[in-house]
Backbone as CSV, one residue per row, in Angstrom:
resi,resn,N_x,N_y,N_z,CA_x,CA_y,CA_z,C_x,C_y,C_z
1,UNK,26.736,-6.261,-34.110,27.145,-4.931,-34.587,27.407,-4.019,-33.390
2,UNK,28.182,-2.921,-33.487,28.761,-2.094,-32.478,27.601,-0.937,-32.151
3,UNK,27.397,-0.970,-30.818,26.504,0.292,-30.840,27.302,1.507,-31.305
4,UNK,26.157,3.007,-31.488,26.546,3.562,-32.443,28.259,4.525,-31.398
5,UNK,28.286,4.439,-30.115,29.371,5.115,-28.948,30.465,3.974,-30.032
6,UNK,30.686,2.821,-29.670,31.461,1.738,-30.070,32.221,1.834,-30.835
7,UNK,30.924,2.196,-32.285,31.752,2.032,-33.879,32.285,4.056,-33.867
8,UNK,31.924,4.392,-33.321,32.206,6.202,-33.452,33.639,6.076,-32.457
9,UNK,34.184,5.677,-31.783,35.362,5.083,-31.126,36.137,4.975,-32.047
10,UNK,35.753,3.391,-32.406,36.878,2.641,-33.905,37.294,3.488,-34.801
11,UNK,36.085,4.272,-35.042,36.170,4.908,-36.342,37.137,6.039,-36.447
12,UNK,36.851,6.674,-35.178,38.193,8.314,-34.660,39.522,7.181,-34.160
13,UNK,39.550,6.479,-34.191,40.776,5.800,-33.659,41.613,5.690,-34.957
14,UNK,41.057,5.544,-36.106,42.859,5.985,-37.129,42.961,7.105,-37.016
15,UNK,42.576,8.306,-36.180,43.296,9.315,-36.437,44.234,9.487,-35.365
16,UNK,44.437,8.357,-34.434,45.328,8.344,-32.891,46.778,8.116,-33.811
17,UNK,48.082,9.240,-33.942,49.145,9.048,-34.224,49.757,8.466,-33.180
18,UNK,50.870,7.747,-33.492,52.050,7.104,-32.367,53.371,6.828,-32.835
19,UNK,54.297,6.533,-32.186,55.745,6.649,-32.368,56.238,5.239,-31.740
20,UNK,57.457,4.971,-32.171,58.444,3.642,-31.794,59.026,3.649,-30.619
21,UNK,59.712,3.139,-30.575,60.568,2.989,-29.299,61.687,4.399,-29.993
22,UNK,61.860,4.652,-28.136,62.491,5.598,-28.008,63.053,5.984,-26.739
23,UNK,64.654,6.814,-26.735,65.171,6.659,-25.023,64.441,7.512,-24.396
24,UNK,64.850,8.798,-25.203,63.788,10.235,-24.881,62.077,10.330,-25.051
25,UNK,61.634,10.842,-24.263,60.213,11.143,-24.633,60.064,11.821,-25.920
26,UNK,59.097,11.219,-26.417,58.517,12.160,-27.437,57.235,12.273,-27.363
27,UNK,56.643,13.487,-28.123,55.186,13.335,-27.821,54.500,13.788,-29.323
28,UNK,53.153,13.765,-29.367,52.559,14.223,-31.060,51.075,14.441,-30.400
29,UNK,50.998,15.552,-31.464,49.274,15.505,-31.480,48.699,16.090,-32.595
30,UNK,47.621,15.284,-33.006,46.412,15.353,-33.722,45.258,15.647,-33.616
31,UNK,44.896,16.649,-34.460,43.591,17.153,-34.539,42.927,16.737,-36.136
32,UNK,41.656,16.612,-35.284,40.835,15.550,-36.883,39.272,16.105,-36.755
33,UNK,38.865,16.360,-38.160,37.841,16.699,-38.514,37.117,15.448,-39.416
34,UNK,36.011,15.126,-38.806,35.040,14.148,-39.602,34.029,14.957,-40.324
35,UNK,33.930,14.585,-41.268,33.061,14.759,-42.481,31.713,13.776,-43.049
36,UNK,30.866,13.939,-42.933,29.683,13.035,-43.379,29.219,13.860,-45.065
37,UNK,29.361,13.537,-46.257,28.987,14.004,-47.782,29.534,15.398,-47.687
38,UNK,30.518,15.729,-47.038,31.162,17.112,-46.732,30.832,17.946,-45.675
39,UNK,30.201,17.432,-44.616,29.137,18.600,-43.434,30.489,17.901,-42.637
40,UNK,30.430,19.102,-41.697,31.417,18.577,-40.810,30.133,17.451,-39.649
41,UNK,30.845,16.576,-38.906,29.554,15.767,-37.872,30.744,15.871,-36.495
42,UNK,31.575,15.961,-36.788,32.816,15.678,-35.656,34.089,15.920,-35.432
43,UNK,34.662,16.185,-33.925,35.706,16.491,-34.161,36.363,15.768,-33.119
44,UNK,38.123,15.709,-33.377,38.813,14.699,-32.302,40.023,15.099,-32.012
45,UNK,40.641,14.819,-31.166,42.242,15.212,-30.387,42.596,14.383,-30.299
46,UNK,44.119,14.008,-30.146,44.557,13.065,-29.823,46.049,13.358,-29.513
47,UNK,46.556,12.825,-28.335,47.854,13.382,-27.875,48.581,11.987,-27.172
48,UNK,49.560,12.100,-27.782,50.481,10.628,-27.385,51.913,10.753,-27.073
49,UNK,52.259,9.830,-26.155,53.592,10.456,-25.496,54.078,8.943,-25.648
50,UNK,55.454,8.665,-25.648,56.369,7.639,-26.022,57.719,7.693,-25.276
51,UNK,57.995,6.918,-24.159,59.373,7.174,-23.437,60.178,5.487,-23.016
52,UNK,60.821,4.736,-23.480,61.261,3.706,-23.669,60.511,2.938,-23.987
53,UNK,60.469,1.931,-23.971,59.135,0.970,-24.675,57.679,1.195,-24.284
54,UNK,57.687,2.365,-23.451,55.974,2.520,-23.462,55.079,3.370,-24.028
55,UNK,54.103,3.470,-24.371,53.384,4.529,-25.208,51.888,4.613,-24.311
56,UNK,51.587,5.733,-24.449,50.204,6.383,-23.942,49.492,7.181,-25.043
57,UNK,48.193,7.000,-25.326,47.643,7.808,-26.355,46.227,8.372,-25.253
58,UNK,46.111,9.660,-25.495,44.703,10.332,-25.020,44.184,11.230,-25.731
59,UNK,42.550,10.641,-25.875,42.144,11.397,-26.827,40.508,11.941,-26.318
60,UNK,40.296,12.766,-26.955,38.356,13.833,-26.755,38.072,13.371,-28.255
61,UNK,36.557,12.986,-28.058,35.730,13.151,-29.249,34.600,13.879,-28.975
62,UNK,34.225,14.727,-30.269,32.810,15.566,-30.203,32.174,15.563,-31.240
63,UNK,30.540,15.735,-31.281,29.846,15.780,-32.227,30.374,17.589,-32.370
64,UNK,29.613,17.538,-33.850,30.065,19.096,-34.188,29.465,19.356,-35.598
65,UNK,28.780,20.547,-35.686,28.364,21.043,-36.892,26.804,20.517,-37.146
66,UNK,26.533,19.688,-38.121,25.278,19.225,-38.712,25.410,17.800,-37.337
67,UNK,26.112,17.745,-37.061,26.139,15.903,-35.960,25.435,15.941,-34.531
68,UNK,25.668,17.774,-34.295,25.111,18.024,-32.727,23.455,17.890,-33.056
69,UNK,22.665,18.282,-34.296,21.454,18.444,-34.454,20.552,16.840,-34.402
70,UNK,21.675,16.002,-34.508,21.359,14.128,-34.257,21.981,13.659,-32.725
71,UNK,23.180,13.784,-32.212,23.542,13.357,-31.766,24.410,13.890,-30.753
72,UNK,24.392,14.366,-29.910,25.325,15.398,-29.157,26.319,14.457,-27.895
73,UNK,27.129,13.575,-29.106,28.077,12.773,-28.145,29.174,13.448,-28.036
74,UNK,29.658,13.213,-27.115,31.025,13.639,-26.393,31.903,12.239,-25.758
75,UNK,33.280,12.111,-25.908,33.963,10.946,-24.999,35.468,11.062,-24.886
76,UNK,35.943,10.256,-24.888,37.666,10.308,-23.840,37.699,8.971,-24.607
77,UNK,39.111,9.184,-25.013,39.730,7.296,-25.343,41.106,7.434,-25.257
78,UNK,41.414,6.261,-24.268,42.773,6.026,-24.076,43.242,4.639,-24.093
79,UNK,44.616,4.686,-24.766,44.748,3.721,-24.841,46.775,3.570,-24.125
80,UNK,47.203,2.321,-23.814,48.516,2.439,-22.730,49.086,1.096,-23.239
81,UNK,50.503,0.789,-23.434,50.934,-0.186,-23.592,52.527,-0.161,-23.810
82,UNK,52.940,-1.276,-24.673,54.476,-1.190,-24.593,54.955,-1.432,-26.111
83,UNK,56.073,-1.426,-26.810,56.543,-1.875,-27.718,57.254,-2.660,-27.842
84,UNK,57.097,-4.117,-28.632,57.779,-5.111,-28.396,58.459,-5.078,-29.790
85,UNK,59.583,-4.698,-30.496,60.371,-5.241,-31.928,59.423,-4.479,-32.354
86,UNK,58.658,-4.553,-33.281,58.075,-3.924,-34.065,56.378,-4.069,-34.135
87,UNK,56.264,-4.875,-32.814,54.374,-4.475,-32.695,54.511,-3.964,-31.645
88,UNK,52.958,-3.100,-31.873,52.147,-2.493,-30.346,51.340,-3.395,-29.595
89,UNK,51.974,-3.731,-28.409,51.185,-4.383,-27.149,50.057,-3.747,-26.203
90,UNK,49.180,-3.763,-26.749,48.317,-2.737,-25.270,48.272,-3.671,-24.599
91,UNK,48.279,-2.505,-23.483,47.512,-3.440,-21.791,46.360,-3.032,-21.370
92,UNK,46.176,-1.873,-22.011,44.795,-1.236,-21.526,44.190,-0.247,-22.492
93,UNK,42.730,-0.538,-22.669,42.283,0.449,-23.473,40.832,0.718,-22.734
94,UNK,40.276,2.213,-22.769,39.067,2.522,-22.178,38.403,3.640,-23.354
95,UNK,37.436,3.471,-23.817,36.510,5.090,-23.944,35.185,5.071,-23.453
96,UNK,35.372,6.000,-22.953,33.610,6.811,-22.400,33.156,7.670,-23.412
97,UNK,31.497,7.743,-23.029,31.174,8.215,-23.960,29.717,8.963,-23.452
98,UNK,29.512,9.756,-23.720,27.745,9.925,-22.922,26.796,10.733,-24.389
99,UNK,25.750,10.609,-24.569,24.871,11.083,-25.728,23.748,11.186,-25.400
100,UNK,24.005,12.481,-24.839,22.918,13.368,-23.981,23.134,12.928,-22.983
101,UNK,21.979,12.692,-22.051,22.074,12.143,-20.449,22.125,10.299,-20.504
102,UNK,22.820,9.772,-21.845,22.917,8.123,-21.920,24.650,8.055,-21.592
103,UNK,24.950,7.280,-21.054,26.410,7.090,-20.539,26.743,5.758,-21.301
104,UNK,27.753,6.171,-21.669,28.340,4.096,-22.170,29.878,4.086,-22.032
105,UNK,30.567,3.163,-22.075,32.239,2.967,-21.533,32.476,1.265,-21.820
106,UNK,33.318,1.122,-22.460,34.440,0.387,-22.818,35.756,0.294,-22.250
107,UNK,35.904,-0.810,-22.080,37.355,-1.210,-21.216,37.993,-2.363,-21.240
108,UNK,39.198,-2.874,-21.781,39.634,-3.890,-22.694,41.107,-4.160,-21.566
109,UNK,41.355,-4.945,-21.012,42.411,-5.425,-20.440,43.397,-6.404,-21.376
110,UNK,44.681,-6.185,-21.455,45.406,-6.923,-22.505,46.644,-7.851,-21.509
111,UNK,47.199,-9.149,-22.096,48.289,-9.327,-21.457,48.965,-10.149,-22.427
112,UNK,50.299,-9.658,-22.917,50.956,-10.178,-23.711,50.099,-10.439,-25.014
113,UNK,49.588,-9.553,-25.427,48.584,-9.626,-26.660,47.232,-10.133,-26.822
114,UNK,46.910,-11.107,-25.846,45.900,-11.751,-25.565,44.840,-10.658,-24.475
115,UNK,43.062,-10.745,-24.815,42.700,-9.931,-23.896,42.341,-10.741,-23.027
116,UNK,42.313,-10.268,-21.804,41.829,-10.782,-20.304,40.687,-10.520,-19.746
117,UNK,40.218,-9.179,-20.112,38.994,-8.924,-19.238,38.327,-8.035,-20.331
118,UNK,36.813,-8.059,-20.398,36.167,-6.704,-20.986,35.299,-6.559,-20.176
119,UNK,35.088,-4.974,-20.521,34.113,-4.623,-19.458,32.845,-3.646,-20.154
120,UNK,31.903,-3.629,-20.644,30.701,-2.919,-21.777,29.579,-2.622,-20.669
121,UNK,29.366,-1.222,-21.092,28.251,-0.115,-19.980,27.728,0.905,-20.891
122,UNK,26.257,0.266,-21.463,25.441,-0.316,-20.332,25.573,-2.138,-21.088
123,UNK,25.197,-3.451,-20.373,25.709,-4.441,-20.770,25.132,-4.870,-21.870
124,UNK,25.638,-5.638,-23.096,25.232,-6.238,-24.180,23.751,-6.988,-24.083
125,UNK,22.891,-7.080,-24.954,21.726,-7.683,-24.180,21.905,-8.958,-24.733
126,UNK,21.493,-10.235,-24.234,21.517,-11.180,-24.635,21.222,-11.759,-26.117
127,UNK,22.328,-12.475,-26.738,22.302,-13.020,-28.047,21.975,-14.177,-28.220
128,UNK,20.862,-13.911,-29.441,20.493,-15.062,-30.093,21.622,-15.869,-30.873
129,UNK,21.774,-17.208,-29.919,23.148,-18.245,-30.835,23.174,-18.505,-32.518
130,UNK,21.536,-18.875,-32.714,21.346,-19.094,-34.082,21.956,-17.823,-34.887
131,UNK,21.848,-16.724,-34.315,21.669,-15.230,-35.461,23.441,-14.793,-34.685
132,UNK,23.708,-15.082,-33.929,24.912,-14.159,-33.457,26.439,-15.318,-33.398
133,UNK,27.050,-14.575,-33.955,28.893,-15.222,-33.815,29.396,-15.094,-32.570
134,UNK,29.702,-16.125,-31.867,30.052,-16.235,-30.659,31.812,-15.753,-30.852
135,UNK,32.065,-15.034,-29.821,33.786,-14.718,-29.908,34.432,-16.482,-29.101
136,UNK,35.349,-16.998,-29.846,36.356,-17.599,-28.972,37.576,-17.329,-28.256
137,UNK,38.223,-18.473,-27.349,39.268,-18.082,-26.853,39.888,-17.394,-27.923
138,UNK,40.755,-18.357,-29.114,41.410,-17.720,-30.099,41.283,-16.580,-30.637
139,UNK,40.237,-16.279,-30.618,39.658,-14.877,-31.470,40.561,-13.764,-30.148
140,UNK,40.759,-14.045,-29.603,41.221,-12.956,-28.420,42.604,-12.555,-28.161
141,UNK,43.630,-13.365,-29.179,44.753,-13.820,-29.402,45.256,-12.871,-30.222
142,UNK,46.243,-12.249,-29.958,47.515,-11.260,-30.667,46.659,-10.288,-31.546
143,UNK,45.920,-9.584,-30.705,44.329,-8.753,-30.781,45.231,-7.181,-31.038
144,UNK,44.884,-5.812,-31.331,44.996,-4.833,-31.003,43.800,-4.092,-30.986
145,UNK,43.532,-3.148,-29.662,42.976,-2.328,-29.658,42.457,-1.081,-30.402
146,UNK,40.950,-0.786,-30.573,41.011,0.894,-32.102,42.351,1.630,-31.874
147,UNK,42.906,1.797,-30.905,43.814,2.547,-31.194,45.254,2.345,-31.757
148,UNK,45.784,1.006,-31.250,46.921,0.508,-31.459,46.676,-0.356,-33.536
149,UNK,45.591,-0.805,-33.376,45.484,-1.006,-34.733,45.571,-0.188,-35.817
150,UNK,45.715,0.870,-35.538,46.455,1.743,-36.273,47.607,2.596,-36.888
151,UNK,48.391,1.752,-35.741,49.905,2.203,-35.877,50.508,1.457,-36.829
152,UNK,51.366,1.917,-37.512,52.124,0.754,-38.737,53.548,1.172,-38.316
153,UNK,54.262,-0.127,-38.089,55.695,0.089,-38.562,56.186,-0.569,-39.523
154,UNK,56.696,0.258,-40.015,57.615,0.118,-41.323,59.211,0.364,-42.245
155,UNK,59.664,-0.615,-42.267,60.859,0.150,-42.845,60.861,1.453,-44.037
156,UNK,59.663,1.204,-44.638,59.621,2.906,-45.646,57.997,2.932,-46.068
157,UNK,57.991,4.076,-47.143,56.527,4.017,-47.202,56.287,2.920,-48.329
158,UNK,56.972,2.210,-49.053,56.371,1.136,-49.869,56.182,-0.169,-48.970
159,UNK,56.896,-0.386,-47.507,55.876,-1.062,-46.982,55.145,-1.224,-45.963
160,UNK,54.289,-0.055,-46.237,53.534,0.276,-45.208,52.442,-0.739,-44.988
161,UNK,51.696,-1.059,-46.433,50.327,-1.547,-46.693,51.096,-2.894,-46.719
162,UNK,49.641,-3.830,-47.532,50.781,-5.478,-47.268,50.891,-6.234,-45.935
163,UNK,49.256,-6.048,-45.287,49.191,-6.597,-43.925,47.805,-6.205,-43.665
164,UNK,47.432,-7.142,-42.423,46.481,-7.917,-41.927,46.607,-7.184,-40.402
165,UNK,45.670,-6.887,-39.803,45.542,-6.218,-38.280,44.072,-6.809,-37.670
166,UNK,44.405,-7.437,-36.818,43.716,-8.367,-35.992,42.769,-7.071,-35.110
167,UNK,42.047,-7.008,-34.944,41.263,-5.531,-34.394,40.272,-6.355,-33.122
168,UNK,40.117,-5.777,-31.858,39.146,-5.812,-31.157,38.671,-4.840,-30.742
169,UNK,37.470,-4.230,-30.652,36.890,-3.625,-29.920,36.192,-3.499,-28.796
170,UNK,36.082,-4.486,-27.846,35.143,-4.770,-27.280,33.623,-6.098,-27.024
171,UNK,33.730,-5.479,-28.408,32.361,-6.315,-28.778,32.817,-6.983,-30.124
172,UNK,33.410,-6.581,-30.972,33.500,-7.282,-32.234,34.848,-8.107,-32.739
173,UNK,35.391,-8.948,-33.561,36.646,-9.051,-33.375,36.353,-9.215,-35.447
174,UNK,37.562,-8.263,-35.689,37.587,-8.015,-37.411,38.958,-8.021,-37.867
175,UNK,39.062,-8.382,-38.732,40.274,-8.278,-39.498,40.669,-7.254,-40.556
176,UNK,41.284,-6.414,-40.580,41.435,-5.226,-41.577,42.489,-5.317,-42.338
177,UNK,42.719,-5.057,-43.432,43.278,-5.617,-44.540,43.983,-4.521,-45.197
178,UNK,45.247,-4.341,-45.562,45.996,-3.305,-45.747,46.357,-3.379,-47.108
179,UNK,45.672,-2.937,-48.221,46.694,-3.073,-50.035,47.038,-1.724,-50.408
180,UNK,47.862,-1.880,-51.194,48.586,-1.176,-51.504,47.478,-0.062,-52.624
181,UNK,47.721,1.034,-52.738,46.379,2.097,-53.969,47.394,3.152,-54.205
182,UNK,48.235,4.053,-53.518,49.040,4.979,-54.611,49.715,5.963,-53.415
183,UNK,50.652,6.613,-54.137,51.477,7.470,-52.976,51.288,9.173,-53.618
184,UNK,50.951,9.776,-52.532,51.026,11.118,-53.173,51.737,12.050,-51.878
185,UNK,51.256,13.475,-51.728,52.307,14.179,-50.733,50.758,14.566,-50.170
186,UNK,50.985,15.685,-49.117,50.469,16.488,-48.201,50.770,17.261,-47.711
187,UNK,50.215,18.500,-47.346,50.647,19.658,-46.618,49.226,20.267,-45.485
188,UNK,49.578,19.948,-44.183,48.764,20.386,-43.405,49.710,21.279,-42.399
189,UNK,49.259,21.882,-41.248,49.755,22.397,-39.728,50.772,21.282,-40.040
190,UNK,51.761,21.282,-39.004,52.755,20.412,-38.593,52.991,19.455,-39.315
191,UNK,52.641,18.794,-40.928,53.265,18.282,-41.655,53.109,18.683,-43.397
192,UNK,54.575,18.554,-43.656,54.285,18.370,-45.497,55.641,17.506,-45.690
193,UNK,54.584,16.472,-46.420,55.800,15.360,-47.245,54.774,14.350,-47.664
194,UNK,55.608,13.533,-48.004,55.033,11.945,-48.907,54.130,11.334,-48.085
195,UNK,53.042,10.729,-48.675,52.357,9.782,-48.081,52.162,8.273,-49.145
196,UNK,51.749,7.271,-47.943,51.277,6.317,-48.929,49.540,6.114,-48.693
197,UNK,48.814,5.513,-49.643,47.595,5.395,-49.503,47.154,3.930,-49.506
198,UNK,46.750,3.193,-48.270,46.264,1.781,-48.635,44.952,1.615,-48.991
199,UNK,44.227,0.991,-49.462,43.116,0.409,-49.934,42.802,-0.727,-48.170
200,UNK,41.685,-0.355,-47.929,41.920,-0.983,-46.528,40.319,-2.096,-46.415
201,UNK,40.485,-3.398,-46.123,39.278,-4.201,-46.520,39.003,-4.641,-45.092
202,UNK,37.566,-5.107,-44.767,36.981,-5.395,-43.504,36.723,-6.736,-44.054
203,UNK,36.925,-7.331,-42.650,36.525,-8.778,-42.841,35.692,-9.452,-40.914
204,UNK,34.690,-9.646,-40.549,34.083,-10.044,-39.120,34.485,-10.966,-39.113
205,UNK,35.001,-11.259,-37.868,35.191,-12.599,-37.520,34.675,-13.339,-36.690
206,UNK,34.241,-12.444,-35.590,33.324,-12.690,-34.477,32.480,-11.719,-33.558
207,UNK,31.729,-11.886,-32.768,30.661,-10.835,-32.148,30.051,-10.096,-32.984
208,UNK,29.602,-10.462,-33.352,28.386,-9.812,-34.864,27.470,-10.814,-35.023
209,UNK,26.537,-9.945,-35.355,25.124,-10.830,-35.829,25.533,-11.230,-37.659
210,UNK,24.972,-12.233,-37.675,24.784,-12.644,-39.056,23.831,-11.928,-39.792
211,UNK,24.348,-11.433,-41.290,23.247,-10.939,-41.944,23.246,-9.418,-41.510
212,UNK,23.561,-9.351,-40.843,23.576,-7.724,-40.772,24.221,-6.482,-41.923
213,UNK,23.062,-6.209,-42.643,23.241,-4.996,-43.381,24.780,-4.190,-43.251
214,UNK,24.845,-3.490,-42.591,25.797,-2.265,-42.204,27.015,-3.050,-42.692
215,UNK,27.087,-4.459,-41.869,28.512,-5.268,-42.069,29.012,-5.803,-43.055
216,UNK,27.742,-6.002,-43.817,27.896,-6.520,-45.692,28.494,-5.902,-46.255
217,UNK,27.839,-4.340,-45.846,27.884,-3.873,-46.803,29.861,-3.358,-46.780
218,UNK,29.560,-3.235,-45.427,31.329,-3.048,-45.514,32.517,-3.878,-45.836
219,UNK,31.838,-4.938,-45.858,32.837,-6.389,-46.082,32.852,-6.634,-47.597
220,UNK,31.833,-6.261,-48.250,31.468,-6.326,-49.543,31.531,-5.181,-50.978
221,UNK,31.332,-3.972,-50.467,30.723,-3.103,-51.447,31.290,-1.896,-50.772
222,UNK,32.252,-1.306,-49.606,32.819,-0.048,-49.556,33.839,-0.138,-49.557
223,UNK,34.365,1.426,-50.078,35.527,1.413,-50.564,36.154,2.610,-49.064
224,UNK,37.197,1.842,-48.907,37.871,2.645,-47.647,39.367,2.729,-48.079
225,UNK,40.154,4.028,-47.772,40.984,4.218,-48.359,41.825,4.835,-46.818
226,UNK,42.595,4.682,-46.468,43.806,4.831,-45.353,44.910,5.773,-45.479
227,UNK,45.279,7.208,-45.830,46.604,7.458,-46.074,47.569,7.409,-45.044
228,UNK,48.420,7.248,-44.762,49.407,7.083,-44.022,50.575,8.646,-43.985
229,UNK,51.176,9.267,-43.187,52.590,9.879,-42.946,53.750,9.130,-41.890
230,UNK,54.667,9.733,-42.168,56.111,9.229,-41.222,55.478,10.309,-40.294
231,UNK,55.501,9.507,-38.813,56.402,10.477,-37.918,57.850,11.227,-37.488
232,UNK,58.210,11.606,-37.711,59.721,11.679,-38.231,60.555,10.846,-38.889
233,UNK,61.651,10.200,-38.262,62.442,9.607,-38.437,62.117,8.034,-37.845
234,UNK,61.258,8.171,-37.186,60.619,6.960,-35.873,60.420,5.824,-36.611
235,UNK,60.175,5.593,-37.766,59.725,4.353,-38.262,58.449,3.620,-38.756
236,UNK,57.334,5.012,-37.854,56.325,4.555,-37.349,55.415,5.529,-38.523
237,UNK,54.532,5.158,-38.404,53.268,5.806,-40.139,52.264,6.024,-39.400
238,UNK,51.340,6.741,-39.638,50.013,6.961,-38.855,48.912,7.660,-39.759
239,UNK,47.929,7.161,-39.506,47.000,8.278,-40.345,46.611,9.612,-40.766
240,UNK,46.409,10.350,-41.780,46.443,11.304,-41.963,45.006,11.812,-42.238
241,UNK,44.440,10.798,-43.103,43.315,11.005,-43.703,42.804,9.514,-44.213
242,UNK,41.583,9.436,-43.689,40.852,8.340,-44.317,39.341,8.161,-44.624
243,UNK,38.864,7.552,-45.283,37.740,8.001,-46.003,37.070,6.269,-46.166
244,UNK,35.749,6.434,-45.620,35.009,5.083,-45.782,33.360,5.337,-46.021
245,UNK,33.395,4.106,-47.643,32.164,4.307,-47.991,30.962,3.563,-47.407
246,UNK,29.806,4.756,-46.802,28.686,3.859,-46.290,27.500,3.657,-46.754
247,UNK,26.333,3.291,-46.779,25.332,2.856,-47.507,24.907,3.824,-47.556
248,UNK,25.464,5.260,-47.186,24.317,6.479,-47.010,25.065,7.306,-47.579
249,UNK,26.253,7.449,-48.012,27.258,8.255,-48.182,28.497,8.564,-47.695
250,UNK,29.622,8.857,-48.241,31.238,8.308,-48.080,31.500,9.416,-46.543
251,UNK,32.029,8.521,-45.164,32.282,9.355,-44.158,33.755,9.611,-44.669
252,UNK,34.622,10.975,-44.152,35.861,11.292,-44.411,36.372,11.662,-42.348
253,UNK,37.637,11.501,-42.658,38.098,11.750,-40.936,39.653,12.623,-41.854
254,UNK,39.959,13.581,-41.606,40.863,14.624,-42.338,41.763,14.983,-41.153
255,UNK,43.163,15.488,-41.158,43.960,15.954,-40.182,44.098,17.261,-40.270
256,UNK,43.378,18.312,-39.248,43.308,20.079,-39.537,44.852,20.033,-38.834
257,UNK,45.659,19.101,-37.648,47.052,19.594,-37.455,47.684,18.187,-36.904
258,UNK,48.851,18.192,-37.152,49.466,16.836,-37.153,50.847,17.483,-36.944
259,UNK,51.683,17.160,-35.716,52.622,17.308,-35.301,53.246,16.992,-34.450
260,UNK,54.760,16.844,-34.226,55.639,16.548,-32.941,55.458,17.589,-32.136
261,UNK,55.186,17.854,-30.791,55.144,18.453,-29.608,56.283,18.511,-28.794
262,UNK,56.962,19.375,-28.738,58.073,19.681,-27.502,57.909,19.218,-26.052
């Protein structure tokens, strides 16, 4: 299972918008409010720039509201790569993170889809083989990073959902599962129009302990829901709002502004 810096990463990472290939730069940014049973716990930025096949995403996370009185994390996540046809290639992904005077950092080297190097601070402590899923070579194979696993391209919004995203983090390697649940609109800062909503399923595949509670329960018994918007004309869908149920009560991640940047 992900320490708690790790999965608080993954988790602000659908709110990282991104864009397609493009001659001109473009850029977007997002602002996201997390919600724990309605208290606010967090908040996130995220700013991404796109200029021929390459893309850069940088983002701040903060505890905030009822979250600073548990947890007073703060971190940086970035993620860098290229666009090949219609997937995102990272080459590099990093977040830091510190909670209180504890420091932790993630760092994921990619090449041609496959990862090459990881790097986890402070280090994983040694796993029991019997109780823990060992990652393989394969498991490391046509991987995306929290951040890039979130980008969808699509020819429209009916097919957005209708897919499978190979996810690494670091430490875990999962499969997330995209169905189709209903289309409605939105109106925030910098966007109003159609959205689609996927029904979004977890599945571990590797680096996880067996039996672990938290992961059941997500693989089994929560309901996580994904909405999606167009970035313009780009092709490209990104999160708007998503909402996942936990054994303690449903977390929400909401967009207070979502827009193209000059």
């Amino acid at each position: 299972m992900l320490r708690p810096s790790h999965a608080f990463a993954a988790l602000l990472s659908v709110a990282a918008p991104a864009t397609s290939f493009a001659a001109a730069p473009q850029s977007f940014r997002g602002e996201y409010t997390v919600s724990f049973l309605g208290l606010s716990i967090a908040r996130a930025t995220f700013s991404s720039r796109y200029q021929g096949d390459t893309y850069a995403i940088d983002g701040t996370v903060s505890a905030a509201g009822l979250g600073k009185l548990f947890d007073d994390t703060k971190g940086t996540i970035s993620s860098k790569g290229t666009i090949s046809g219609k997937q995102m290639q990272p080459h590099a992904f990093r977040a830091d993170y510190t909670s209180g005077k504890k420091a932790s950092m993630v760092d994921i080297r990619f090449n041609n889809g496959a990862v090459t190097s990881t790097q986890v601070v402070p280090a994983p402590k040694k796993r029991d083989p019997k109780s823990w899923v060992q990652l393989g070579d394969s498991d490391l194979k046509s991987v995306l990073d929290p951040m890039a696993a979130t980008v969808i391209h699509a020819d429209s919004l009916d097919k957005v959902c209708g897919r499978t995203v190979k996810f690494y983090d670091g430490e875990m390697r999962a499969d997330l599962t995209l169905t189709y649940a209903s289309k409605g609109s939105i109106s925030v800062p910098g966007y109003k129009g159609d959205t689609v909503t996927c029904k979004m399923g977890f599945e571990p595949v590797a680096g996880y302990r067996k039996g672990r509670k938290a992961l059941n329960f997500l693989k089994n018994k929560s309901r996580m829901l994904v909405t999606f918007a167009p970035l313009g004309q780009s092709g490209i869908y990104a999160p708007i709002r998503a909402t996942v149920g936990t054994q303690i009560g449903p977390l929400t991640i909401s967009a207070r502004r979502f827009e193209a940047v000059n």
